[in-house]
C-alpha positions in Angstrom: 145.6 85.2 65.8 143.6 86.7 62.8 143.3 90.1 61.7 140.7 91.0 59.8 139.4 93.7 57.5 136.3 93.5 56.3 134.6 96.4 54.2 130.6 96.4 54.0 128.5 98.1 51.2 125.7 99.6 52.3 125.1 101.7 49.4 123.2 100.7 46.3 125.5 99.4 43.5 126.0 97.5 40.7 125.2 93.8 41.6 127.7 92.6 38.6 130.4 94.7 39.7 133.4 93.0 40.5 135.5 92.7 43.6 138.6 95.1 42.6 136.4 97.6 40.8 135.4 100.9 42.5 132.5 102.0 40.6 131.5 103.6 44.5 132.4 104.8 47.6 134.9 102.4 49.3 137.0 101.9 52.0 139.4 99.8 50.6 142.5 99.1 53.1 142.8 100.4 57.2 145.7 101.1 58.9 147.3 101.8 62.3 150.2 103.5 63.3 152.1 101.5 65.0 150.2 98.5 63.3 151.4 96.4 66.7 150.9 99.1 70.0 151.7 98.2 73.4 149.8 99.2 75.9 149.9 103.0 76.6 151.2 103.5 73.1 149.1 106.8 71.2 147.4 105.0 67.8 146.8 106.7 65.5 144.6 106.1 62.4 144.5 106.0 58.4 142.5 104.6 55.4 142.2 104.2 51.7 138.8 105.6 51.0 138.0 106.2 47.3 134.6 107.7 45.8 134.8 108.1 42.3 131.5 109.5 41.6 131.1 111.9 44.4 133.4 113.7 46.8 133.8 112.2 50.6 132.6 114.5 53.0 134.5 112.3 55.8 134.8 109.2 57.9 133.7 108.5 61.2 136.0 106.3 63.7 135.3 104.4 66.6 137.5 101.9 68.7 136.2 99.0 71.3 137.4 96.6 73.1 137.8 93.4 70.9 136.5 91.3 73.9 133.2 93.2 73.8 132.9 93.8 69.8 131.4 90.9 67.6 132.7 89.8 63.7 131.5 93.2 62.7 133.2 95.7 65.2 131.9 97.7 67.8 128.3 98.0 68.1 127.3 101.9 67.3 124.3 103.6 67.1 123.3 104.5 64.0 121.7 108.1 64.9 125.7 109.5 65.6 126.0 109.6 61.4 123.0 111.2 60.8 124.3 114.5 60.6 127.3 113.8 58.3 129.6 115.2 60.9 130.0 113.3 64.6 131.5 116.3 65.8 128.8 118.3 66.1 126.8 115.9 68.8 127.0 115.5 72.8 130.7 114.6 73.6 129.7 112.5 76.3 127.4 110.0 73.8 130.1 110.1 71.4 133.1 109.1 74.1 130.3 106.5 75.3 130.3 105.2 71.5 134.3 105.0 71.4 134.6 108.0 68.9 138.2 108.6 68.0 137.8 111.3 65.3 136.6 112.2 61.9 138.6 112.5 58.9 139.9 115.3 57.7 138.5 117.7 60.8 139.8 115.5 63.8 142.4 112.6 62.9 141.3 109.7 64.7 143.6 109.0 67.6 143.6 106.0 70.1 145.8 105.5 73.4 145.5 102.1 74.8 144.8 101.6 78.2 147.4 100.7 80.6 145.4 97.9 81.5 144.8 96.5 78.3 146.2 93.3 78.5 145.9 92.8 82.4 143.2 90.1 81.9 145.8 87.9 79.9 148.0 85.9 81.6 151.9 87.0 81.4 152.8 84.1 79.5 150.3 85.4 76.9 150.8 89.0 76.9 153.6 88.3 73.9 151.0 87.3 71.6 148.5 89.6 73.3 144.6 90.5 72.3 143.2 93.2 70.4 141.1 95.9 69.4 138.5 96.5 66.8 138.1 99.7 64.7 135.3 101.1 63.4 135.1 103.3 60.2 132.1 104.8 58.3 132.9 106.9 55.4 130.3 109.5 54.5 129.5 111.1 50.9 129.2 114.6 50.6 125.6 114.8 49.6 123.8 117.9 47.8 122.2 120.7 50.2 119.0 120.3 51.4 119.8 116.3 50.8 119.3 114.2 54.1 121.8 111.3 54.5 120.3 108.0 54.3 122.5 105.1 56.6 122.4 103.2 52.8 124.6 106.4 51.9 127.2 105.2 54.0 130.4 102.4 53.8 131.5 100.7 56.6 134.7 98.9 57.6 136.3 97.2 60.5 139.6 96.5 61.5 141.0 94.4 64.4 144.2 96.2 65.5 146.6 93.8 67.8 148.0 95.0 71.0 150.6 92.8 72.5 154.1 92.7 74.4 155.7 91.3 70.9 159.5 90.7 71.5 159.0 91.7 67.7 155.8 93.6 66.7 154.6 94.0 63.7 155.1 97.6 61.1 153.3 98.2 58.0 154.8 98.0 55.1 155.4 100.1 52.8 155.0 100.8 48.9 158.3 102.3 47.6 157.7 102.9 43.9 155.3 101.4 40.6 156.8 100.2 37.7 154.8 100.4 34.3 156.1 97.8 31.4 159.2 97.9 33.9 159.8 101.3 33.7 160.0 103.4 37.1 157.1 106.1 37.6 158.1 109.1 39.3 156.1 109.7 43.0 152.9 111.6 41.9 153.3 110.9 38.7 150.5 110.6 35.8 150.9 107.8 33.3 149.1 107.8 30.1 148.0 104.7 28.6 146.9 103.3 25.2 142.7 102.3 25.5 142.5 98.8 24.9 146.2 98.0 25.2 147.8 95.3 28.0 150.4 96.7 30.7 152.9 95.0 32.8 151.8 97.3 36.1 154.0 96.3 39.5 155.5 97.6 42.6 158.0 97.4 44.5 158.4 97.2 48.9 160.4 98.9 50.5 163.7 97.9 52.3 162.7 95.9 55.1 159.1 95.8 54.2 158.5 92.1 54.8 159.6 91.2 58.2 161.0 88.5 60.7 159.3 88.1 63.4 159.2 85.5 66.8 155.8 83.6 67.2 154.7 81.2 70.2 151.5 78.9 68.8 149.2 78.3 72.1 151.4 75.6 74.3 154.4 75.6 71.8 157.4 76.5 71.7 158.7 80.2 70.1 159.6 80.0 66.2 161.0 82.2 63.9 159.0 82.9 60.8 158.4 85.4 58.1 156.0 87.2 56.5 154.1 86.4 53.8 152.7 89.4 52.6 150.0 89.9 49.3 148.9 92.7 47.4 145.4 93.3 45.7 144.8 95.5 42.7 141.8 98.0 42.6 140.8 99.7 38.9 138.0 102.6 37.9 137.7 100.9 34.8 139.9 98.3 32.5 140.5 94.5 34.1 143.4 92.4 35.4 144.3 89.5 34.8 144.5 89.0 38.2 143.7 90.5 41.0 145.9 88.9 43.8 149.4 88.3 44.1 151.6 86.5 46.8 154.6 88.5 47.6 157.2 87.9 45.8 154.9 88.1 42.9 154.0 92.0 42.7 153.0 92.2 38.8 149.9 92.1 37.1 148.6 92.7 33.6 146.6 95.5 33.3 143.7 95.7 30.5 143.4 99.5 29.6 139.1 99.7 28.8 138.9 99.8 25.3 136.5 102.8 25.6 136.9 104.4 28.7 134.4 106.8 30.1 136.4 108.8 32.2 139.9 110.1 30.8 141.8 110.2 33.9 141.8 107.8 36.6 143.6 105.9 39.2 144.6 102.4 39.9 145.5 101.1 43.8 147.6 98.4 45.4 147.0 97.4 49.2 149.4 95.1 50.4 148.4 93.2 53.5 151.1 91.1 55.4 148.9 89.1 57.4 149.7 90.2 60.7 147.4 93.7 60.8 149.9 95.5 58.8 148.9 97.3 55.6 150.2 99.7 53.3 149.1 100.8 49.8 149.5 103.2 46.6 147.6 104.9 43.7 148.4 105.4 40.5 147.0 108.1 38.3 147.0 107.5 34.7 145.5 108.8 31.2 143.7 106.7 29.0 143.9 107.7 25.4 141.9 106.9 22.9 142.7 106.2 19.4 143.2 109.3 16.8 
């Protein structure tokens, strides 16, 4: 089974802009928690949404069943964003839509259904089904400004729900590492303009996993995860912006005239089961003189 995550611009942007930049509002990695539920588990939900030229006002969640959602998630209508805030509406239209929550006022919160995997038969409950997740991030716009559905980013997410002997976590980001050196947790670096970096990170203890797998009519196997980061930048370059764990180290190309002083770069790392984690780090570009 494939999990996917698949982020949609539906704001105006630069056409040249490249994949890892985020020159907009972006939801950039999705997460569960646990990133495998059972059914009857509590979910509950978490993303990496970045705006570097305006503040977030919030995102919107919905859940459906992955049976009865297409490639792009759940089919909502369009009218519950209008307002900026879902909150406000009918509860009954928005617990007919699947709404789950909205970032920061209601964290988004799932149970599964006892029933979830009754359809399946028992043999494939281990490998199981799953659900898709729905997330539109909304800027915080002016006052008197209306919100416009170009305004808004959308993502989906298919979360699996099985009986795994051995379900999946996510992983997790322990620490950074700037021309090898260890960066403190919330620290800020400052960096030459126009000067290459080693950048890296490190996973945690236990952060790539073991797990058992049974292809359709086979026989269980043993197999691990392969997991593999990508690098996001305000401004700067890699040279590349993938990497295939064990490989967690770029080259990082501070802009040579950077337009904002202080800025961040991510890491998501994605271990190809539904699991994700990631990481920001802040840093300081300084200019010559």
């Amino acid at each position: 089974m494939t999990y996917l995550l698949l982020a949609l611009s539906a704001c105006d942007s630069d056409p040249m802009a490249e994949s890892w930049q985020v020159d907009r509002l972006r939801v950039l990695a999705v997460a569960s928690e646990p990133a495998e539920p059972r059914p009857g588990d509590i979910v509950q939900f978490d993303a990496l949404v970045v705006s570097p030229a305006a503040p977030v006002a919030g995102s919107a969640w919905f859940v459906c069943d992955g049976a009865s959602s297409d490639d792009f998630g759940c089919a909502i209508d369009p009218s519950l964003l209008e307002t900026g805030d879902p909150t406000t509406l009918d509860p009954a239209a928005l617990e007919a839509a699947g709404f789950i929550g909205f970032l920061p006022l209601m964290p988004p919160t799932w149970q599964v259904p006892a029933d979830y995997l009754d359809t399946l038969a028992e043999a494939d409950r281990a490998e199981g089904t799953f659900a898709m997740t729905y997330i539109a991030a909304i800027p915080e716009l002016p006052e008197g400004e209306e919100l416009d559905e170009d305004d808004v980013e959308l993502a989906y997410k298919r979360v699996p729900v099985s009986l795994a002997a051995t379900p999946n976590h996510n992983p997790t980001i322990a620490r950074w590492r700037v021309d090898d050196l260890p960066v403190a947790a919330g620290a800020e670096v400052v960096l030459d303009a126009g000067q290459a970096y080693d950048i890296a990170v490190d996973l945690a203890d236990g952060a790539v996993e073991t797990y058992l797998y049974t292809p359709d009519g086979g026989v269980e196997q043993s197999r691990t995860e392969e997991p593999y980061l990508t690098w996001y930048a305000q401004e700067g370059s890699y040279n590349q912006t993938d990497t295939l764990w064990p490989v967690a180290t770029v080259v990082y190309f501070a802009p040579d005239a950077p337009t904002l002083q202080t800025q961040s770069l991510w890491v998501v790392v994605r271990d190809r089961r539904g699991g994700m984690g990631w990481s920001e780090l802040r840093i300081r570009v300084r200019e010559p003189g």
